[in-house]
C-alpha positions in Angstrom: 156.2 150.6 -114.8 157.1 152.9 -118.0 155.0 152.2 -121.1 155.3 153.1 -124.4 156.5 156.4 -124.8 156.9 157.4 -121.3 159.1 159.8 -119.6 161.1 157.8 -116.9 163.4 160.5 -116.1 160.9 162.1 -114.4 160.3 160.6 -110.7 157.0 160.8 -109.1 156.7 160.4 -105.7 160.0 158.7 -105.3 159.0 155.2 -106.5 161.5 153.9 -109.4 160.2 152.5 -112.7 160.3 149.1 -113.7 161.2 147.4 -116.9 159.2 144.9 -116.5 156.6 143.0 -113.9 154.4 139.5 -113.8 150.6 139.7 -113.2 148.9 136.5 -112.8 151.6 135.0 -114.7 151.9 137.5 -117.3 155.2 139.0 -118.2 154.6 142.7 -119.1 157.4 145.3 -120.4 157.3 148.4 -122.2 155.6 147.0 -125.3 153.2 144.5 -126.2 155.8 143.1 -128.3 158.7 142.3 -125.4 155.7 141.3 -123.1 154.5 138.2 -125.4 158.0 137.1 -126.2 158.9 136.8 -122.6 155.8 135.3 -121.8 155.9 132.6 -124.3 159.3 132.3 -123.5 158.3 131.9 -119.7 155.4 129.6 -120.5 157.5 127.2 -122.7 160.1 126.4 -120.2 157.6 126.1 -117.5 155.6 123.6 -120.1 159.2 121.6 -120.9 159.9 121.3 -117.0 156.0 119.5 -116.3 156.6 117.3 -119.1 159.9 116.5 -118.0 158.8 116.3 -114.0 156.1 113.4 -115.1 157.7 111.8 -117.5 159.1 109.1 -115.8 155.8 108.1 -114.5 154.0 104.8 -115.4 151.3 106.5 -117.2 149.2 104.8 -120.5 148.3 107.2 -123.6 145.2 108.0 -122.5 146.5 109.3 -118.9 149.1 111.5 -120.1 147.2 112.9 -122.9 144.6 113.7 -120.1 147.6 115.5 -118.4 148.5 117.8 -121.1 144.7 118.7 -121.5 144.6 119.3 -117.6 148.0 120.6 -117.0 149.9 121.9 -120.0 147.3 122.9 -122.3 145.6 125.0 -119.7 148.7 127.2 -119.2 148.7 127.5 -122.8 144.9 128.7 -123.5 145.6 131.1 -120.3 148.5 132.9 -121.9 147.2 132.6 -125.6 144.1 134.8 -125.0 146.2 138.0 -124.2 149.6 137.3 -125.8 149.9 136.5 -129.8 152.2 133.2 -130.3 155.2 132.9 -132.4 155.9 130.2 -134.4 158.9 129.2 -132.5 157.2 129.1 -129.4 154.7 126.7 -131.1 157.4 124.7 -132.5 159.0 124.0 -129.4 155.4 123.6 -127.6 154.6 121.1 -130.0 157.8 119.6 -129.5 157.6 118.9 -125.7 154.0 117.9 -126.2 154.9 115.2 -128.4 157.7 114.1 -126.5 155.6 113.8 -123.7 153.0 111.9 -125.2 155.0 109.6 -127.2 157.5 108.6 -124.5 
């Protein structure tokens, strides 16, 4: 994969380059900048569809909001200690949180 400033014209070993690749969930691209928006962006719709696979479940307040500390928050800490969030991505975090809870 090409970063930064690199020159992709040139081909080593015949192996193409690569605008972007996931590691352990991680979306990377050519800058740090691309790579957190389409994580967050990855991360948010993967936190909508969990909230929307359980929501039909019989589940009290204090069971789902142990499912968002166990299931969707987790995802969240994981991404937020490499990747800077926007405040959209928080917005609409917040927004399928709440949902969740407050069936």
């Amino acid at each position: 994969m090409a970063t930064g400033s690199w020159n992709t014209t040139f081909i080593m070993m015949d192996i193409p380059y690569c605008a972007e690749m996931t590691i352990l969930d991680f979306q990377f691209s050519s800058t740090v900048g691309q790579s957190g928006k389409s994580s967050w962006t990855r991360l948010t719709g993967q936190v909508k569809a969990m909230a929307r696979e359980v929501y039909g479940r019989e589940l009290c307040l204090t069971q789902r909001i142990q499912y968002v500390h166990a299931f969707l928050l987790a995802k969240i800490w994981h991404i937020a200690q490499i990747f800077p969030v926007s405040k959209e991505h928080v917005r609409q975090l917040a927004t399928a949180i709440l949902w969740f809870i407050w069936k």
